[in-house]
DOVO-752776 format. One line per 2 residues: number of its first residue (from 1); their letters; for each residue x, y, z of C-alpha. Coordinates in pm, whole numbers, plus 50000, padded with zeros to 5 digits. Layout:
BEGIN
NUM	A	X,Y,Z; ...;
! end
This chain:
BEGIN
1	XX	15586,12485,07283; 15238,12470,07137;
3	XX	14888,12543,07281; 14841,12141,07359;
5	XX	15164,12156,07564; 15036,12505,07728;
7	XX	14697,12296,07826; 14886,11979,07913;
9	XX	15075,12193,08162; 14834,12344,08274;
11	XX	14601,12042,08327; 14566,11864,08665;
13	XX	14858,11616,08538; 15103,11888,08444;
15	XX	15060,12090,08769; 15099,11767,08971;
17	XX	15399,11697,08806; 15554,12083,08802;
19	XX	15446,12060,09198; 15670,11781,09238;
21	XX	16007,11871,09075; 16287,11935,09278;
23	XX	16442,12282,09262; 16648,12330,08941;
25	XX	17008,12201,08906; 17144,12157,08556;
27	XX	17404,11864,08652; 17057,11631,08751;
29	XX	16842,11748,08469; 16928,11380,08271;
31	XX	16897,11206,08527; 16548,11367,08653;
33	XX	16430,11315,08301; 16506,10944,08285;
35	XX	16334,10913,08638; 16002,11070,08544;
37	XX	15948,10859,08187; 16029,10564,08410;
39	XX	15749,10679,08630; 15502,10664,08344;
41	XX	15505,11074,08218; 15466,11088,07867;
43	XX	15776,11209,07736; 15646,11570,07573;
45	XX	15514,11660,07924; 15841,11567,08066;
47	XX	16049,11757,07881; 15814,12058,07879;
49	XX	15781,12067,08241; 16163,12047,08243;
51	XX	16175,12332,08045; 15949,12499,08235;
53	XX	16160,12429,08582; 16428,12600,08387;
55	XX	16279,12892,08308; 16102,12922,08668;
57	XX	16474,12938,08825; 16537,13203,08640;
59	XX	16196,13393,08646; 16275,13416,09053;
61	XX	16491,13734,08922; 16190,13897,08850;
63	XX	15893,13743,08979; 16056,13574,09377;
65	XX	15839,13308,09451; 15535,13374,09241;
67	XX	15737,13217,08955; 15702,12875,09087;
69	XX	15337,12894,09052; 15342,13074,08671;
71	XX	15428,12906,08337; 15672,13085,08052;
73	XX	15776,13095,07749; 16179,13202,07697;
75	XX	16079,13561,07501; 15793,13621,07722;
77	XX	15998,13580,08030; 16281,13833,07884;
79	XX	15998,14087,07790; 15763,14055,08117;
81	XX	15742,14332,08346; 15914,14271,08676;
83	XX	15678,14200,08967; 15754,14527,09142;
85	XX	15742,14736,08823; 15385,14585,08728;
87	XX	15261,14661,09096; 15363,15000,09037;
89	XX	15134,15006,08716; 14892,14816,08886;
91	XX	14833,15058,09137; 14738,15335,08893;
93	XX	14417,15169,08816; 14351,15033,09103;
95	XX	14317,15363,09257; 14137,15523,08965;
97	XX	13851,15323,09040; 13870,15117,08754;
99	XX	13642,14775,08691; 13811,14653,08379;
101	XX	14119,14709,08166; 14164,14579,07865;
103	XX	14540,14398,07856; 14642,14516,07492;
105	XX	14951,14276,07436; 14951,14124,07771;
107	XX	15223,13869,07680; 15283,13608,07957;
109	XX	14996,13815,08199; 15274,13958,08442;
111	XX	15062,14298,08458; 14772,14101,08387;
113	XX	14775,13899,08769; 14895,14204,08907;
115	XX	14588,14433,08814; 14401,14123,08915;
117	XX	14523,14095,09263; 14412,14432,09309;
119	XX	14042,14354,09217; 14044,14506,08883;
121	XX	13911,14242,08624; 14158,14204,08281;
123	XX	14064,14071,07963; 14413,14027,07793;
125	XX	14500,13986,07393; 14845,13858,07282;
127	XX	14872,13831,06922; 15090,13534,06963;
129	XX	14840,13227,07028; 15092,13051,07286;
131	XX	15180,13281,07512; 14795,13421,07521;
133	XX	14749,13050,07596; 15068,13081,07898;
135	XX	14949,13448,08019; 14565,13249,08073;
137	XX	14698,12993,08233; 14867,13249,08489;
139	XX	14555,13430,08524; 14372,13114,08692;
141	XX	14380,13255,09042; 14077,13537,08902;
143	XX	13819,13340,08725; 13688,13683,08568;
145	XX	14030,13784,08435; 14107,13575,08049;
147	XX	14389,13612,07794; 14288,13508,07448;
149	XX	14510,13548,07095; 14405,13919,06949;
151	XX	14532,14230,06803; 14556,14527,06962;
153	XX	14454,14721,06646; 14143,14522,06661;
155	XX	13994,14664,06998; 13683,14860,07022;
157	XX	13619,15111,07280; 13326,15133,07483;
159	XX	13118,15400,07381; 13132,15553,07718;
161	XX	13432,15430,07902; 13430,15638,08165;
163	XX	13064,15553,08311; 13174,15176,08225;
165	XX	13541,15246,08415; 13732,15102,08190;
167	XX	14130,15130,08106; 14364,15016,07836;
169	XX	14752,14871,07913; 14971,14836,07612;
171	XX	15264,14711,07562; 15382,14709,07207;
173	XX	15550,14469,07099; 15951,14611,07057;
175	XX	16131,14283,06858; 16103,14214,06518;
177	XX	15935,13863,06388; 16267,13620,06350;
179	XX	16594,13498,06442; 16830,13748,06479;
181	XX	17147,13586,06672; 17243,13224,06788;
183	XX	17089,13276,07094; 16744,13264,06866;
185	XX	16681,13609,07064; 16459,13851,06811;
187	XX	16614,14203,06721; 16489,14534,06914;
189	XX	16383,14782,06738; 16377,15154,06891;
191	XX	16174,15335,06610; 15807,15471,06683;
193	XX	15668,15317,06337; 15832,14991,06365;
195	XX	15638,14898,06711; 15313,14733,06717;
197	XX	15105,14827,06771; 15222,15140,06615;
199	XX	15226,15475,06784; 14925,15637,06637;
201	XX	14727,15318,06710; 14844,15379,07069;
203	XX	14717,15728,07053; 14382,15690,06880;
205	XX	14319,15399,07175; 14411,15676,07407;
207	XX	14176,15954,07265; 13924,15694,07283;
209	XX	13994,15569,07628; 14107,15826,07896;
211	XX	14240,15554,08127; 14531,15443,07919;
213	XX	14869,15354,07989; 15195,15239,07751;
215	XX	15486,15090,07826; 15744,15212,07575;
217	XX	16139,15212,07558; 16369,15408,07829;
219	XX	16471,15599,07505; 16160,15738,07427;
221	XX	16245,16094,07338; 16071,16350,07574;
223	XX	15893,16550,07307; 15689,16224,07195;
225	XX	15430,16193,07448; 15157,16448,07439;
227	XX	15072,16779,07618; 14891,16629,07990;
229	XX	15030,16313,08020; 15284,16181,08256;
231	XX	15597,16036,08142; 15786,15827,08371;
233	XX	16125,15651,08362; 16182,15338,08618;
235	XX	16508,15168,08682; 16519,14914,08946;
237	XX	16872,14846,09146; 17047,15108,08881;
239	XX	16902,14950,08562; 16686,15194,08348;
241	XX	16397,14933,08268; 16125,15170,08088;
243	XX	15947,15456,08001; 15575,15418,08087;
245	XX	15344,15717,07909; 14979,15760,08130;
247	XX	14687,15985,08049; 14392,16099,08196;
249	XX	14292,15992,08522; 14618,15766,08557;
251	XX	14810,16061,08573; 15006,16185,08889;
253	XX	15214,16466,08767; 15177,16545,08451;
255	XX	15555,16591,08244; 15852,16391,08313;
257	XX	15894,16218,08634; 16126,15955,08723;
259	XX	16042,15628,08964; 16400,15508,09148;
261	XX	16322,15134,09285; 16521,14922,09461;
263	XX	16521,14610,09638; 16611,14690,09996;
265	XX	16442,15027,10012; 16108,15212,09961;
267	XX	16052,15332,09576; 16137,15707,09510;
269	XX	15972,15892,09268; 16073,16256,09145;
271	XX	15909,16532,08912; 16007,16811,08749;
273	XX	15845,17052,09064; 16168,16882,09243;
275	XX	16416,17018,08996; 16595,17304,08919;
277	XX	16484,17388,08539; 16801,17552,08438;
279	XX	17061,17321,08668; 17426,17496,08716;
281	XX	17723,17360,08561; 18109,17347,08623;
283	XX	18350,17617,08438; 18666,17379,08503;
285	XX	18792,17041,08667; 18963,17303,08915;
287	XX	18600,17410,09067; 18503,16988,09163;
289	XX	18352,17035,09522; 18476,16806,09781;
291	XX	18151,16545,09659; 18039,16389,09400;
293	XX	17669,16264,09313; 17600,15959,09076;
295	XX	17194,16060,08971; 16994,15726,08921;
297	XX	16984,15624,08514; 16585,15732,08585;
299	XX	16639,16083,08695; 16917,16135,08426;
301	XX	16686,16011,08168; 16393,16187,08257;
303	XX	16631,16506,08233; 16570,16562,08652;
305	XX	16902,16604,08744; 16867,16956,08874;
307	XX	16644,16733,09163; 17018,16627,09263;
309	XX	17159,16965,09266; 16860,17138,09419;
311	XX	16924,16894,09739; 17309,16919,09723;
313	XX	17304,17277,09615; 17567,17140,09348;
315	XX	17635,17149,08984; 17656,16919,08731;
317	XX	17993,16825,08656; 17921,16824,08227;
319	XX	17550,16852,08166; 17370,16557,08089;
321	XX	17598,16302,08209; 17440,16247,08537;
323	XX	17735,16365,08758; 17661,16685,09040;
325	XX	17963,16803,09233; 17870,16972,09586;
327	XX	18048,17047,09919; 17799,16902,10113;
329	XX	17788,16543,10215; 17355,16421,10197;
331	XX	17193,16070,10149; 16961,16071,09848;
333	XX	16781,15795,09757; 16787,15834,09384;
335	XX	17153,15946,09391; 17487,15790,09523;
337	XX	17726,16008,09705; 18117,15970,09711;
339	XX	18380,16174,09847; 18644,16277,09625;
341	XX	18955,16205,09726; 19110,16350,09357;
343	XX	19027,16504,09052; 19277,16494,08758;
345	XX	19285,16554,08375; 19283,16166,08205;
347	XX	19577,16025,08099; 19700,15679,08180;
349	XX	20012,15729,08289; 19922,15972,08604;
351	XX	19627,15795,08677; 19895,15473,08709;
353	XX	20145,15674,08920; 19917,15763,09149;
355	XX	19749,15431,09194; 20080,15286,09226;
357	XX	20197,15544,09509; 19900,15480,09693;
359	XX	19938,15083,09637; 19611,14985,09494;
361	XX	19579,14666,09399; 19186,14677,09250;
363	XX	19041,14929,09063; 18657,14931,09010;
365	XX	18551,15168,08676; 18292,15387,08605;
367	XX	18216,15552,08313; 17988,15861,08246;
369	XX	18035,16021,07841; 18367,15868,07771;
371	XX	18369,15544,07534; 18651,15354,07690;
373	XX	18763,14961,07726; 18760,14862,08037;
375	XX	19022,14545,07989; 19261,14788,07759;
377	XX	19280,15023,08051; 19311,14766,08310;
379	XX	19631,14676,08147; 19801,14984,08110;
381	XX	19767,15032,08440; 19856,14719,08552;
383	XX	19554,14678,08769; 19291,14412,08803;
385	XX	18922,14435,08901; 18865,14541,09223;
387	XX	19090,14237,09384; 19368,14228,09526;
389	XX	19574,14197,09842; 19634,14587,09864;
391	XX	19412,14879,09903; 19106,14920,09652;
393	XX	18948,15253,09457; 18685,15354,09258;
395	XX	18742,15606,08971; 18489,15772,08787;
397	XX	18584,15857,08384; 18425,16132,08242;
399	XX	18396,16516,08125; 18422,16786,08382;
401	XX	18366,17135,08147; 18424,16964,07798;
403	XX	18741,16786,07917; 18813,16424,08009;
405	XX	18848,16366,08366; 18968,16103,08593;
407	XX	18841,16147,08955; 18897,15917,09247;
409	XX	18635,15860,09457; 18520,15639,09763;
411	XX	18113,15640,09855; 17937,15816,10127;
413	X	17834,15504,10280;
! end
C-alpha cells in the first residue's frame, strides 16, 4: 500500500465503498471482488479495500468494533496497542492535565485516538510515510489531532513544557528493517541499542519533558529504568503484552508495579507496597500446602509475587517461577487458585499410573521452569488433550525446592 491508496481509502469513494462490504468471509472474497469491478470500482481500490476488510476482521481482537471504522496496515496492526491497553495509557495524561502530547512513533494512531477521545490534542510522527498516512486517517474524528512522517530523534522540546502541558508517548520501534521469515514478518529485536529510537534518545526526551511515557518490551530488565519512575508490566487475559516506563507527573507508584487486565473483569493493578520484599519459599515437595496459586505473567514479571503470598500467607513453590503454595483457599484477581489433589516427584511412568488408575482420558499441561514437549509427553502417557470420554485433569510441571515436580491440580472455581 502506498500513500495514494491510504488517500484513496480514505476519500469519500473509499469510505463509501469500505461502508458497504459485507462482513469478511474468505470463501466469497473472489466472488465480492468480481462484483465490485463490475460495479465500476477501479480495480486498486478494490483490492485495497479488500485488504483492508481483511485486516478489520482481525483487528476486532484488539480494537471490537472501532476497527470497522479504522484503516491498517498488516505490521501496524501486529504492533498497535490494544484498545484497552492504550486507554490505560491514555488515562495517565488525561488526568495530568495535559493539552498536547507529542505521539513519538505513533504507528497506525491506536494511542493516538485514544488520548484524543479523552480531549488531549496529539500531533503524531511515524517514520514510515504510510502508516503516518493510515494513523491520520484514523485520527479524523479530532480535527486538532495529525500524524505526519518524522523521526523521533528529530523532536524539539518546548522550552517550558510544563507551563505549555505538554507530554511525550514513545514507542520505539522493536523490528528490524526487512524480511525475516515467509510470513514477510520483520525480526524482534530485544537489545536497548538496537531500538529506535534508541534508549538514550528516550531518556534525553524524558529529561527534557517531565510528562513522558515509553512503551518498551515485557523483558525489560528492572534495573533499566531510572530512580522515580514507574515501571509497569500489563498482560491482558494471561498474555504479558508490555512494559510501559512513566516519569514525572505520569507516575502512580513509583518502582515496579504490575497492571492484570482482563476481559470480563475490572483491571487490577499491584505495587511493590502490596508485596512481601523477601517472599518465603518451600524446603521440599513434602511441605506443598493443600493450594496452589498461578501469579499473573504481570506480577511474576514485575518480581510481585510476594503480593500472592502476602494474601495467601503462602510460599513460593521455587522462587521466580510464579507458583505460591498455601492452605488457604482465596479469589485473587491477578492469581488463579487450584486445589491440589497430588504432588509427586516427575517421572512419566507414575504420573501414567496414576492417571490411568484414576481413568483420565484428557490431560491439560502446564508448565512453569521445566522445558518439556508437550506432544512427546502426551504419548508416553498415552493421553490426549484435554478430550476424552473419561474424567479430565490438569497438571502443573515444574520445580518445587530445586526438584522437578508433577502436581495435579483442579481450579478454585
Amino acid at each position: 500500500m502506498d500513500i495514494q491508496t491510504v488517500k484513496a481509502l480514505a476519500g469519500p469513494e473509499g469510505h463509501e465503498l469500505l461502508s458497504a462490504l459485507p462482513p469478511y468471509d474468505e470463501s466469497q472474497v473472489l466472488a465480492l471482488q468480481d462484483r465490485l469491478r463490475s460495479a465500476g470500482y477501479p480495480p486498486e481500490l478494490v483490492a485495497a479495500a479488500l485488504t483492508q476488510q481483511r485486516l478489520r476482521h482481525r483487528a476486532r481482537a484488539k480494537f471490537g468494533e472501532f476497527a470497522d471504522g479504522m484503516l491498517f496496515t498488516p505490521d501496524g496492526l501486529e504492533q498497535a496497542t490494544r484498545l484497552e491497553v492504550a486507554a490505560a495509557h491514555a488515562s495517565r495524561y488525561a488526568a495530568a492535565s495535559l493539552a498536547t502530547v507529542h505521539d513519538l512513533g505513533c504507528g497506525i494512531g491506536a494511542d493516538a485516538m485514544t488520548m484524543s477521545s479523552l480531549g488531549v490534542t496529539v500531533h503524531g510522527v511515524d517514520v514510515d510515510p504510510v502508516t503516518a498516512a493510515v494513523a491520520d486517517a484514523n485520527l479524523r474524528p479530532w480535527p486538532d489531532s495529525r500524524a505526519r512522517p518524522g523521526r523521533a530523534e528529530d523532536f524539539e522540546p518546548p522550552a517550558d513544557p510544563l507551563r505549555s502541558r505538554v507530554g511525550v508517548w514513545l514507542d520505539p520501534a522493536r523490528r528490524t528493517p526487512g524480511v525475516a521469515d515467509i510470513s514477510g514478518r520483520t525480526r524482534r529485536v530485544f537489545r536497548l541499542d538496537e531500538i529506535s529510537p534508541g534508549w538514550q534518545t528516550v531518556l534525553a526526551i524524558a529529561t527534557a519533558v517531565p510528562a513522558t511515557g515509553v512503551k518498551m518490551s515485557p523483558s525489560l530488565p528492572h534495573d533499566v529504568p531510572p530512580l522515580g519512575t514507574e515501571a509497569q508490566w500489563v498482560s491482558y487475559d494471561g498474555t504479558l503484552l508490555e512494559c510501559a516506563v512513566w516519569w514525572g507527573p505520569l507516575v502512580r507508584s513509583a518502582g515496579r508495579t504490575a497492571l492484570v487486565m482482563r476481559h470480563d473483569a475490572p483491571s487490577v493493578r499491584v505495587d511493590q507496597t502490596q508485596a512481601d520484599e523477601d517472599p518465603p519459599s518451600l524446603s521440599s515437595l513434602g511441605a506443598l500446602g493443600s493450594h496452589l496459586y498461578e501469579a499473573d505473567r504481570a506480577i511474576v514479571r514485575a518480581g510481585l509475587v510476594g503480593a500472592v503470598t502476602a494474601e495467601v500467607d503462602g510460599a513460593e513453590a521455587e522462587p521466580g517461577l510464579g507458583l505460591v503454595s498455601s492452605e488457604q483457599a482465596i479469589e485473587l484477581p491477578f492469581a488463579r487458585g487450584y486445589r491440589v489433589l497430588e504432588a509427586m516427584p516427575y517421572n512419566v511412568k507414575t504420573l501414567r499410573a496414576w492417571l490411568r488408575e484414576r481413568g483420565i482420558t484428557g490431560l491439560t499441561i502446564k508448565k512453569r521452569g521445566m522445558r518439556i514437549d508437550d506432544d512427546q509427553l502426551r504419548r508416553s502417557l498415552k493421553i490426549g488433550r484435554g478430550a476424552g470420554s473419561g474424567a479430565q485433569a490438569v497438571v502443573i510441571l515444574t520445580r518445587v525446592a530445586g526438584d522437578q515436580a508433577a502436581i495435579l491440580v483442579e481450579p478454585l472455581t
